[in-house]
C-alpha positions in Angstrom: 36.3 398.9 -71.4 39.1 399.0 -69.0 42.2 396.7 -69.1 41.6 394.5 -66.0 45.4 394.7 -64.8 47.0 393.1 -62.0 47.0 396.4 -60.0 43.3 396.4 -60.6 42.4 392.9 -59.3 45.0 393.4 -56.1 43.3 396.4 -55.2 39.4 395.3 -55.5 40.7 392.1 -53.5 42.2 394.7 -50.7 39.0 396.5 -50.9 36.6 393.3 -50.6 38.3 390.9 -49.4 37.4 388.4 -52.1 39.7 386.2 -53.7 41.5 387.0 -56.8 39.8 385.0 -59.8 36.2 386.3 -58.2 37.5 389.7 -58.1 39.0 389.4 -61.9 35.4 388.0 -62.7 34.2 391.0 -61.5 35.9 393.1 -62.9 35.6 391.6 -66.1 31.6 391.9 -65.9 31.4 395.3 -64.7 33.6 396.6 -67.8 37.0 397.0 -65.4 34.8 400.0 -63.3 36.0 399.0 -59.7 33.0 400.8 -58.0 30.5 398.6 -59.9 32.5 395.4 -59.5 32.0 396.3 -55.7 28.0 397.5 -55.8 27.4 394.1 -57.7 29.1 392.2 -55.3 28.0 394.0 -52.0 24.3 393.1 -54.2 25.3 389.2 -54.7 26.2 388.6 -51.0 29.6 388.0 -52.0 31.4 390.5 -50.1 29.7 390.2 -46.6 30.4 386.1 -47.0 34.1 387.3 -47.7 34.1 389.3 -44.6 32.3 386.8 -42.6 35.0 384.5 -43.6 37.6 386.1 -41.0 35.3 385.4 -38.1 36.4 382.5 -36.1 33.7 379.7 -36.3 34.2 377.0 -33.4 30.8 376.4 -32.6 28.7 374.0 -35.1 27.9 370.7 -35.7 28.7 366.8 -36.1 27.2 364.5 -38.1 27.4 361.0 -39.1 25.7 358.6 -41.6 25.9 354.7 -41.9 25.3 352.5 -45.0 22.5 350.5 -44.1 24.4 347.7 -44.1 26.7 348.8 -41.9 29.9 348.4 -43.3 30.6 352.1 -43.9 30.1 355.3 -42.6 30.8 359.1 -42.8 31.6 361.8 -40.0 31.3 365.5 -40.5 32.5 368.5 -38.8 30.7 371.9 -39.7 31.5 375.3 -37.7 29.4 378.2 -37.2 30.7 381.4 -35.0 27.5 380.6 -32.5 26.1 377.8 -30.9 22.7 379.6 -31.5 23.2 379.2 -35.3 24.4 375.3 -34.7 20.7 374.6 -34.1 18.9 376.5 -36.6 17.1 375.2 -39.6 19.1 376.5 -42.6 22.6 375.3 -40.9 21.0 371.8 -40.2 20.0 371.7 -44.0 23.7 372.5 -44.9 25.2 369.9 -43.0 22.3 367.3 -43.9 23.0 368.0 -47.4 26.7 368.3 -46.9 26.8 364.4 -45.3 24.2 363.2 -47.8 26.5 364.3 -50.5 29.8 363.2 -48.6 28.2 359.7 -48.8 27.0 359.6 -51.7 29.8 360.4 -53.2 32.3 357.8 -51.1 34.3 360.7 -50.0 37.1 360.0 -47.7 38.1 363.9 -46.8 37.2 367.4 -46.6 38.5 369.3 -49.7 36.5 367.9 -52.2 33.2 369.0 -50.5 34.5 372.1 -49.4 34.8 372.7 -53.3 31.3 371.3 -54.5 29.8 373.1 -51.3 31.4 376.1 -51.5 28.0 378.3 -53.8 25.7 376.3 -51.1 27.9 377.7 -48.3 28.7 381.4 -49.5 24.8 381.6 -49.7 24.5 380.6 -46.1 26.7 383.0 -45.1 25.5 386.0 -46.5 21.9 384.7 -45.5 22.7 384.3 -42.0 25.6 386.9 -41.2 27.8 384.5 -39.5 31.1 382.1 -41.2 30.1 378.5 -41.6 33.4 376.3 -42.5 33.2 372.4 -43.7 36.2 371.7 -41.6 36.9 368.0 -41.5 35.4 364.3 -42.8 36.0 360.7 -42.6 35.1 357.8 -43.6 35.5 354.3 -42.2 34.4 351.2 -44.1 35.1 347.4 -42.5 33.0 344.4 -42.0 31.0 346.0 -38.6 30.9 349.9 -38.5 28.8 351.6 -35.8 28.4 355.4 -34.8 27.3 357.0 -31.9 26.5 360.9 -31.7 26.3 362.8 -28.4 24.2 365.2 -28.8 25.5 367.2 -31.9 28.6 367.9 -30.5 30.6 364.9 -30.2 30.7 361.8 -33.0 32.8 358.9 -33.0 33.1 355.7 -35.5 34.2 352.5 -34.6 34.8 349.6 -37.3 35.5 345.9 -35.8 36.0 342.8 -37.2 33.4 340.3 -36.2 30.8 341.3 -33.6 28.0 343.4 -34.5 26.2 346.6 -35.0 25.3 347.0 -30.8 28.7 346.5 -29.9 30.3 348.6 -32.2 28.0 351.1 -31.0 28.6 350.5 -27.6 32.4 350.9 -28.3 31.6 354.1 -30.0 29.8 355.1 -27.3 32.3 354.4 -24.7 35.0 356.6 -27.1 32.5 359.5 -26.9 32.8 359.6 -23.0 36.3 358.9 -22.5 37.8 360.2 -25.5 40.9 358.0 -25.9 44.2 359.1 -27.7 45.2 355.8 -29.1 43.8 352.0 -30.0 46.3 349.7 -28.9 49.3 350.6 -26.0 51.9 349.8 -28.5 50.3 352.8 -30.7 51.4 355.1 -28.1 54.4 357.1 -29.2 58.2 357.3 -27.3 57.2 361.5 -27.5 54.3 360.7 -25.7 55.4 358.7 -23.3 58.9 361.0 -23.0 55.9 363.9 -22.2 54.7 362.0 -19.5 57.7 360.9 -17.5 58.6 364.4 -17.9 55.5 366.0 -16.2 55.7 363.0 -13.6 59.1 364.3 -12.7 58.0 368.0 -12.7 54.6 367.0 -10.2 56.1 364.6 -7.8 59.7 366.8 -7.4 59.7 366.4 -3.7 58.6 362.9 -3.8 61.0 361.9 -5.2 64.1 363.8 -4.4 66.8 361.7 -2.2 65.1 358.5 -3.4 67.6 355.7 -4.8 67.5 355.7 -8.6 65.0 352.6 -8.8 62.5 353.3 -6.3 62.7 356.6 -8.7 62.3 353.9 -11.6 60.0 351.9 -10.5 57.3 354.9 -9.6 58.1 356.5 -13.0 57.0 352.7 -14.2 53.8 352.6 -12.5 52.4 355.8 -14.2 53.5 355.4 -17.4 51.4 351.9 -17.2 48.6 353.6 -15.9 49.0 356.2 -18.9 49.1 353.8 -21.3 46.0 352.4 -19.7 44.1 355.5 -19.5 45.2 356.5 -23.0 44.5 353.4 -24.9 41.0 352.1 -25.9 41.8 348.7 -25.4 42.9 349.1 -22.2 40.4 351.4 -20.8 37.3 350.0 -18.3 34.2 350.3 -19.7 31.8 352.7 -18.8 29.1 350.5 -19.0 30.4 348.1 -16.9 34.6 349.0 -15.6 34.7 345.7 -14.3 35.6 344.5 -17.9 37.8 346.4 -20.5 36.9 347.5 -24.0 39.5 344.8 -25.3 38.0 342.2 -23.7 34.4 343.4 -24.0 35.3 343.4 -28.1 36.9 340.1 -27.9 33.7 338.8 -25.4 31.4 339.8 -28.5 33.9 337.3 -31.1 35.1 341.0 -32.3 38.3 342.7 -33.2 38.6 346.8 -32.4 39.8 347.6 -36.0 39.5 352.1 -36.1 38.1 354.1 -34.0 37.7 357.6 -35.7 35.9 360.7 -32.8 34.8 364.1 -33.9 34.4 367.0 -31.1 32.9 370.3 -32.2 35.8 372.8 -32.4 38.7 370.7 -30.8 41.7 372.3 -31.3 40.8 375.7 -32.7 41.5 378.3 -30.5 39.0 380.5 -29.8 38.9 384.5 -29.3 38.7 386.3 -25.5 36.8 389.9 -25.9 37.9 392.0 -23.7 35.3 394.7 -23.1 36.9 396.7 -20.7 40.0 396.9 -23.3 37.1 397.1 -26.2 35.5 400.3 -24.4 38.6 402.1 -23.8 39.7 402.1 -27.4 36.5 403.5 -28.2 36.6 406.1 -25.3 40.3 406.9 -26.6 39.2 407.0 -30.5 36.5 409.4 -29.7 38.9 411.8 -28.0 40.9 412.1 -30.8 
């Protein structure tokens, strides 16, 4: 048998992609002969999960669950590379399980179900030919916690104090559609609100150019109170009915906005532009070579 060194491990992980305990397990089993650590691992899947792994997944899934008696709940975030697989059997199964086990389990974040998920996942993968990722979890517990799910792209949670299941789902609801950045007005940070004076500045230039320092002041006022409206739940109309707020629509149901906690498939990850033009003049040049 071989002496599995260092040099060994680094270059079946180069070769495969896999990570370096899996490729010293390997290595181990197939006697330290590097072309059979790979053949068993190209047979076990392993190695086409690994390369699947570098794809960018943004499409997928949300899902919630609430205790039935509705003082907690879980949200989950799973991403696939296509919308197409987001709607097929075997990912639905992996998320279902996924957020049965993130609740059974009282799990307040990702990692740990990333790490008991992770055989469940790799066999995905290789069965489907496209990266799946457990990216992010929540949990929100209080004395009324409702959920709303749009679709299976967007989920939010809302936990009040007082009121009831309805109107927390009708906050949650309302979050959904107008996907505010903060609870309360005095949330909202000095950065943020430093941002937006700066943009107003930079959009209304010739507005405000020659105008005495507070008529300048005073407009710079009026939209950074209507950005702290639009931004903050509280503040915002209703979409139900804007003649009321969600403050007071809370407070009109004997409730308190506690949390509010929303999940958008792939918010923030930024996604890859193919160029096929550029994509089949590499291959044009390649070939001439």
């Amino acid at each position: 048998m071989a002496e599995i060194t260092a040099a060994l491990v680094k270059e079946l992980r180069e070769r495969t992609g896999e990570g370096m305990m899996d490729c010293k397990k390997a290595l181990t089993k197939a006697g330290g002969d590097i072309e059979k650590a790979i053949d068993d691992m190209r047979a076990s899947g392993a190695i086409k999960a690994a390369k699947k792994a570098g794809n960018i997944a943004a499409e997928g899934a949300i899902a919630v669950k609430v205790a039935e008696d509705g003082k907690s709940a879980v949200i989950l975030e799973v991403n696939s590379q296509t919308d197409f697989l987001a709607l097929q059997d075997d990912f639905k199964n992996f998320v279902n399980e996924s957020l049965e086990k993130a609740f059974a389990d009282q799990l307040a974040e990702a990692a740990p179900l990333i790490a008991v998920r992770e055989e469940a996942r790799l066999a995905l993968v290789a069965k489907v030919g496209e990266n799946v990722n457990i990216r992010r979890l929540a949990r929100a517990e209080g004395d009324v916690v409702g959920a709303y799910l749009h679709g299976n792209k967007i989920g939010v949670l809302v936990v009040l104090k007082g009121g009831d299941a309805d109107l927390a789902r009708d906050i949650a609801m309302h979050v959904a559609a107008s996907n505010p950045e903060f609870l309360l007005p005095t949330e909202v940070s000095a950065e943020a609100i430093e941002r937006e004076k700066a943009v107003f500045m930079s959009l209304n230039e010739d507005k405000i150019k020659g105008k005495p320092a507070e008529i300048v002041e005073k407009m710079v006022g009026g939209r950074i109170q209507k950005f702290l409206a639009e931004a903050s739940l509280v503040e915002q109309a209703f979409v139900k009915d804007p003649e009321i707020k969600v403050g007071a629509l809370a407070k009109k149901g004997g409730a308190e906005i506690v949390s509010f906690t929303r999940f958008q498939v792939g918010e923030g990850i930024e996604k890859p532009v193919d160029n096929f033009a550029e994509e089949v003049a590499a291959q044009l040049a390649a070939s001439k070579q």
